[in-house]
C-alpha positions in Angstrom: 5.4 24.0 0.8 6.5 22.8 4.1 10.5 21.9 3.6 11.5 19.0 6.8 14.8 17.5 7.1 14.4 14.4 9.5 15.7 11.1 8.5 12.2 9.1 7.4 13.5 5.6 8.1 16.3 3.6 9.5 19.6 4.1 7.9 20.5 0.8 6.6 24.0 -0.7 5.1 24.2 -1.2 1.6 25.4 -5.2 0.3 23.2 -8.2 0.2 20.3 -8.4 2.2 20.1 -11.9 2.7 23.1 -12.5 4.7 22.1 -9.3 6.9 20.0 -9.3 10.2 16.9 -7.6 11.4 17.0 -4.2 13.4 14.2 -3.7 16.2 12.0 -2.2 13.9 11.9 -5.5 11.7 13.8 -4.0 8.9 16.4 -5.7 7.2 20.3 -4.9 6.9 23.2 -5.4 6.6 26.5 -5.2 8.4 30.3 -5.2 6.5 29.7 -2.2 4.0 31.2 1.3 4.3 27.3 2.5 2.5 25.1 3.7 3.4 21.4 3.9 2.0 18.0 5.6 3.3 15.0 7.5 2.4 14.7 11.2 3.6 11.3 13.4 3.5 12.4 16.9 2.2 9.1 18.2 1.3 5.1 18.1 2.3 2.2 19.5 0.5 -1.2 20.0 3.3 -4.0 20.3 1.3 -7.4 21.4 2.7 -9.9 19.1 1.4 -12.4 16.7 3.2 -13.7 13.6 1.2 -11.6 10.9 -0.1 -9.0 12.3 -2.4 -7.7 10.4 -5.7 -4.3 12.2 -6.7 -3.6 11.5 -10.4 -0.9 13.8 -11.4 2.0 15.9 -9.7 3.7 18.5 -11.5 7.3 19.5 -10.1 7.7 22.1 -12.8 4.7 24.3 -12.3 3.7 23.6 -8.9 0.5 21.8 -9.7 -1.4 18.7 -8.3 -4.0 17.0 -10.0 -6.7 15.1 -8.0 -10.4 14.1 -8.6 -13.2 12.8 -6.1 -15.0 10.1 -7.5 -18.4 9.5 -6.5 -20.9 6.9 -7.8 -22.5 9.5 -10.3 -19.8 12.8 -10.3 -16.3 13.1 -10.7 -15.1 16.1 -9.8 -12.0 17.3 -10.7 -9.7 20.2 -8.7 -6.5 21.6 -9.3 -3.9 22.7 -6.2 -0.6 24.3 -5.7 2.1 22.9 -4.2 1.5 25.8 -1.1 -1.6 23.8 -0.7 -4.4 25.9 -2.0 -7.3 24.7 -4.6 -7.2 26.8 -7.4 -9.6 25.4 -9.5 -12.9 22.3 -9.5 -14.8 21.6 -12.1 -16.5 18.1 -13.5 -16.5 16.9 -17.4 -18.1 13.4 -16.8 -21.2 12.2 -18.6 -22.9 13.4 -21.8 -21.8 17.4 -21.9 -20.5 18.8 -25.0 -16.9 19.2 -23.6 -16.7 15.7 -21.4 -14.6 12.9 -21.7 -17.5 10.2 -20.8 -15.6 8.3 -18.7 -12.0 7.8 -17.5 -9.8 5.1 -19.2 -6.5 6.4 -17.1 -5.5 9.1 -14.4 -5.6 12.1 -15.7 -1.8 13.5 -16.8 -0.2 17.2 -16.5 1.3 18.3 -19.9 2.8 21.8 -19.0 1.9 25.1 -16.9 -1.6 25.4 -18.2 -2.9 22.0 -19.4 -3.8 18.1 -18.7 -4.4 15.8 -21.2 -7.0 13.0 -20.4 -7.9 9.7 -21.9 -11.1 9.4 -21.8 -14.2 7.5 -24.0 -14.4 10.4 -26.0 -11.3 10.2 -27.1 -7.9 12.1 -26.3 -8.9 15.6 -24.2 -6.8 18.5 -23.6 -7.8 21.2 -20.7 -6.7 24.1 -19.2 -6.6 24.2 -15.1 -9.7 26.1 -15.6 -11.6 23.7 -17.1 -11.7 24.8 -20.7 -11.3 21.9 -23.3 -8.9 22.8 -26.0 -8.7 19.7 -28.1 -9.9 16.6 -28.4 -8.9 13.6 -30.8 -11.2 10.7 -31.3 -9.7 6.7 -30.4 -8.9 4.9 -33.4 -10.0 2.2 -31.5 -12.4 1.9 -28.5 -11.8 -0.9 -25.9 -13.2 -0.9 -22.4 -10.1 -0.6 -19.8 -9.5 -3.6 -18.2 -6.5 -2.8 -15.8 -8.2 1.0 -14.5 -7.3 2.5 -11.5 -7.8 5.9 -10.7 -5.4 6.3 -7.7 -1.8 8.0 -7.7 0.9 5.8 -9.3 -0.7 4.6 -11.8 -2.1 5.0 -15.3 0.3 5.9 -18.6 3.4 7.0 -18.8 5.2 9.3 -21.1 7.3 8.1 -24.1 8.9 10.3 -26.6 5.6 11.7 -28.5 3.3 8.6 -26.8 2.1 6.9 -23.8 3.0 3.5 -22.1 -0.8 2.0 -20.8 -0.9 -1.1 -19.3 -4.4 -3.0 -20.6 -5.4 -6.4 -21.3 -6.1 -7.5 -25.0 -7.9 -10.9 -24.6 -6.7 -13.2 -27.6 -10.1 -14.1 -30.1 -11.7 -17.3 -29.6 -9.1 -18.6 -26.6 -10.6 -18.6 -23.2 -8.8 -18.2 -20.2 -9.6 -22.0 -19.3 -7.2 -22.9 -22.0 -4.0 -21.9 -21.7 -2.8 -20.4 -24.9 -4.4 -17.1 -23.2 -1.3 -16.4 -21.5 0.6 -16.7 -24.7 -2.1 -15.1 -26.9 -3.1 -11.8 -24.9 -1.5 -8.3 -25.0 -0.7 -6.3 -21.8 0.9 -2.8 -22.8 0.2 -0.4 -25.1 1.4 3.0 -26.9 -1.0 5.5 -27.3 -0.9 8.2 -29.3 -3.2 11.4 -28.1 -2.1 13.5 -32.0 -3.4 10.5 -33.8 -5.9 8.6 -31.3 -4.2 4.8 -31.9 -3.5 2.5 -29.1 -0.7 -0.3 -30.5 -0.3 -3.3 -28.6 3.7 -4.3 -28.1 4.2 -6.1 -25.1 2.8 -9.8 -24.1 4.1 -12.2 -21.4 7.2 -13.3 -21.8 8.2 -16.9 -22.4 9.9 -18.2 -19.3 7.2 -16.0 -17.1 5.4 -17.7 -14.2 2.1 -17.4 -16.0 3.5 -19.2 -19.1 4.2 -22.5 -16.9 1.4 -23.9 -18.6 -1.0 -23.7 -15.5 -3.7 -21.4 -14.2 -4.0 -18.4 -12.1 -6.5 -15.9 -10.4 -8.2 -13.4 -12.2 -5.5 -10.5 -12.8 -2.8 -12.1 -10.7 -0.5 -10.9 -13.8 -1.4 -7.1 -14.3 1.8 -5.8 -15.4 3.2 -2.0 -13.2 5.8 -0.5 -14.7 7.9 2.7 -14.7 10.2 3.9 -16.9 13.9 5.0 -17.3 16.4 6.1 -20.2 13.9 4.8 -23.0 14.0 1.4 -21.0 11.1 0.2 -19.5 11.0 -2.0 -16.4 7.7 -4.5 -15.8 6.8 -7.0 -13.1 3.8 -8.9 -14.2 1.7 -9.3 -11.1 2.8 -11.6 -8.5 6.0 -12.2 -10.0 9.2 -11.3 -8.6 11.0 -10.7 -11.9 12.0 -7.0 -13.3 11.9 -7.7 -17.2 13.6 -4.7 -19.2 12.0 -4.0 -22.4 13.3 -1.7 -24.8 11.2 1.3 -25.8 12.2 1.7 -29.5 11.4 -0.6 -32.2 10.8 -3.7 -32.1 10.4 -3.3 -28.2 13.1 -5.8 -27.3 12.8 -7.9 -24.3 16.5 -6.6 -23.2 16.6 -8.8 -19.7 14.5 -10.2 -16.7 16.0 -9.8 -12.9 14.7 -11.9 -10.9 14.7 -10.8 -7.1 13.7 -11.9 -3.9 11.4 -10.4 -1.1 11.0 -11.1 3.2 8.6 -13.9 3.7 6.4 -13.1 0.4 3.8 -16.0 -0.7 2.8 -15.7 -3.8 0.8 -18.0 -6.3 2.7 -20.3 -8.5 -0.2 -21.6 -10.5 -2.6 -24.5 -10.5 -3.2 -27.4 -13.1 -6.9 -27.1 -12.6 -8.5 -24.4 -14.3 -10.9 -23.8 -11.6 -9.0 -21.7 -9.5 -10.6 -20.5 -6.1 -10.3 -15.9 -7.2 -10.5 -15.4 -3.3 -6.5 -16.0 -4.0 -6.6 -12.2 -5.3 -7.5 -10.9 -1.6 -4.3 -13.4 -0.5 -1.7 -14.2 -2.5 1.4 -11.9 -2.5 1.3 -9.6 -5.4 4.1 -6.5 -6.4 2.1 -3.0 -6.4 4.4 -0.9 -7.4 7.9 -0.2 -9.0 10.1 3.0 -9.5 14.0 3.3 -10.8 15.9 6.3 -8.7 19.3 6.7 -8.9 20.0 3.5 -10.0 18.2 1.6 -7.5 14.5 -0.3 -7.8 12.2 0.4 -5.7 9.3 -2.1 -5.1 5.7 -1.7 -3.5 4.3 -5.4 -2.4 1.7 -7.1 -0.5 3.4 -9.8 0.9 0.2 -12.3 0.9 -1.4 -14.4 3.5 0.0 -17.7 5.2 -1.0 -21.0 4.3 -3.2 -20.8 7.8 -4.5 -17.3 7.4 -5.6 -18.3 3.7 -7.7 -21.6 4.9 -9.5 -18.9 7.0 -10.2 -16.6 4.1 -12.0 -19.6 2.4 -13.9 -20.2 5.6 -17.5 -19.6 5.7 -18.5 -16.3 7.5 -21.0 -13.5 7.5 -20.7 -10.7 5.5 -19.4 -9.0 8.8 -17.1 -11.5 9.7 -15.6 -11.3 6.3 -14.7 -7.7 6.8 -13.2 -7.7 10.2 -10.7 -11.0 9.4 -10.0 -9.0 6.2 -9.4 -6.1 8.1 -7.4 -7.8 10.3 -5.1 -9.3 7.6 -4.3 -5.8 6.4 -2.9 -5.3 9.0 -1.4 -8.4 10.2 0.1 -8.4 6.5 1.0 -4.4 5.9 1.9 -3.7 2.8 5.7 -3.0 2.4 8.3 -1.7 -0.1 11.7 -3.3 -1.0 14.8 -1.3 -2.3 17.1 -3.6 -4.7 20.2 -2.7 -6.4 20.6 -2.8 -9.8 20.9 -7.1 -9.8 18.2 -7.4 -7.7 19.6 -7.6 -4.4 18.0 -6.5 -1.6 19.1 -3.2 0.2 16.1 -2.7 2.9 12.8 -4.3 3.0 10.3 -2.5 5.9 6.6 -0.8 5.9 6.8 2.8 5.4 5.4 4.9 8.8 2.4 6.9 7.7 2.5 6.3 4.1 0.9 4.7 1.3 3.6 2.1 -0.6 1.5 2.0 -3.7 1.1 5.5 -4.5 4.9 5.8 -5.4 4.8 8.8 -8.1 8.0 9.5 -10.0 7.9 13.0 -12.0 10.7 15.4 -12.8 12.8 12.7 -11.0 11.4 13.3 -8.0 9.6 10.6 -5.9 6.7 11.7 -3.9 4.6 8.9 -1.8 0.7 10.0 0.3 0.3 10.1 3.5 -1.9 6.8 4.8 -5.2 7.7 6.0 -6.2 7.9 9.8 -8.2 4.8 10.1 -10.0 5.8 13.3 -10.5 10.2 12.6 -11.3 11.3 9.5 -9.1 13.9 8.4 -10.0 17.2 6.7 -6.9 17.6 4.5 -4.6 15.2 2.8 -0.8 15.7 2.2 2.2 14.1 0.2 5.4 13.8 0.5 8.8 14.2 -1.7 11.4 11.5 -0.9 14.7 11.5 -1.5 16.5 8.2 -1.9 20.1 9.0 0.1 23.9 6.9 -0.9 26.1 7.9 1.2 29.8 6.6 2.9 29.1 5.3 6.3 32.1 6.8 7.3 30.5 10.8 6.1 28.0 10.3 8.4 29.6 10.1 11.8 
């Protein structure tokens, strides 16, 4: 492991960020307040590897990454220390006695010896060599609707379960009527000893999506981490935090509702037929962790009014790519730190890494390292971030 103490980002003062001003860099702060808050890299992992890399699962405890490269027809699946070495590949996709089909979630690190995977053969347990050890059959089978294998995201431990965020559409409502955003379920429990999946979360009333108007395909996929057997969800493009209990009967315990830099999101429509290209352009919250007492929140802050009309334009197939290209980066994705009310500490784009990939284990946050988008790399690496509070005053 490569230990490096350099400050990653601006220090910034700690209050309100509305009333603050901009630095140089474009970052947000503020000025009046003896604290102090910033990130810090303290760690990297280099791994060796050329292709493109899908981390699922880091492992604090025993030193172990998880990451898989997914090609059209093989997944292959390889298991690293943290000094950077691959101990282990092997694949389990397809029709093979010990496979689990196909993936339903990233795969997820049980202990010093063994991942569990949720698969379409049910729940699987292996050993970092490959061997399968258990398997439990699903209760009930439903195609994933929310996948993404990428780090960050996929279930989350609770108690003897797992928090999964899916979609449940409601029987016999559409999504042109709009009962759908009353009807459907968004997050489950699963159980990998018994093989159910119990649905206990929908949208909450007072949600933007239950406005009684219509929105983009997915524009309310719910991200969530949790904390202290609380668990904190923004549905989509939203910029509410709502804090749902994690015992029975999963109380909706509060919503904090927060505010971003110049993020344009969609608020709905009354016609049903709304144009989907609003998926590529409306603002939409990726990501969300709880460190220390803080939130912090991955977002793409979405397109202006302008830069949409030119979205909807008609262009080649080659035009399309190079003005969406352009738009990433004219519209990087960024990450927000709120207090616990929801105020903003710093809002900024992180240098060299990817927002989204926010992975929270063994209280540690670690984040990957952003591709090079002009030399392909032959390695990949990730970094552990420490989230600093500190008195202005200690630091001269």
């Amino acid at each position: 492991m490569h230990r490096i103490f350099i400050p990653f980002l601006f220090v910034v003062l700690l209050f309100s960020c509305d009333s603050g001003k901009k630095d140089e860099g474009g970052n947000k702060k503020n000025e009046g307040s003896n604290t102090a808050v910033y990130f810090e890299k303290l760690d990297s992992i280099k791994i060796d590897y050329l292709g493109n890399p899908s981390v699922h699962d880091i492992d604090p405890k025993s030193g172990t990454i998880l990451f898989m490269e997914h090609r059209q027809f093989t997944e292959d699946i390889m298991v690293a220390n943290f000094e950077g070495e691959i101990l282990d590949s092997f694949s389990k996709l397809g029709d093979v006695p010990d496979g689990y089909g196909k993936l339903m979630s990233t795969l997820r690190i049980l202990d010093d010896n063994t991942f569990l995977v949720y698969g379409y053969n049910g729940f699987m347990t292996y050993d970092f060599s490959g061997k399968l050890l258990n398997r439990v059959k699903l209760k009930k089978f439903q195609l994933p609707y929310f996948r993404r294998d990428a780090m960050g995201f996929g279930m989350e431990k609770s108690g003897n379960r797992y928090v999964y965020p899916d979609q449940e559409v409601p029987e016999g409502i559409s999504e042109s009527d709009t009962r759908f955003y009353e009807e459907m379920d968004l997050m489950f429990l699963l159980n990998p000893e018994s093989g159910s999946r119990e649905p206990f979360i929908k949208l909450p009333e007072g949600s933007l999506f239950r406005n009684g108007k219509f929105f983009y395909m997915n524009a309310w996929r719910p991200i969530f981490t949790i904390d202290d057997d609380q668990m904190y969800v923004v549905f989509g493009a939203e910029p509410v935090i709502y804090v749902y209990s994690l015992t029975e009967p999963y109380s909706l315990l509060s919503s904090i509702p927060f505010d971003l830099d110049d993020y344009r999101y969609f608020r709905g429509s009354i016609d049903n037929s709304v144009d989907h290209t609003l998926m590529f352009t409306s603002g939409n919250i990726l990501n969300i962790k709880k460190i220390d007492g803080y939130f912090v929140i991955a977002y793409f802050p979405g397109y202006s009014d302008a830069d949409k009309e030119g979205e909807s334009e008609n262009k080649t197939q080659a035009e399309n790519l190079l003005y969406r290209e352009r738009m990433l980066k004219k519209y990087a994705k960024r990450i927000a730190i709120l207090d616990a009310e929801g105020h903003r500490v710093i809002d900024f784009v992180p240098d060299g890494l990817t927002p989204e990939s926010m992975l929270l284990r063994n209280n540690e946050l670690w984040m990957q390292e952003k591709p090079d988008e002009e030399v392909e790399r032959d390695y990949f690496r990730l970094f552990r971030l420490e989230l600093r509070v500190e008195n202005k005053n200690s630091m001269d």
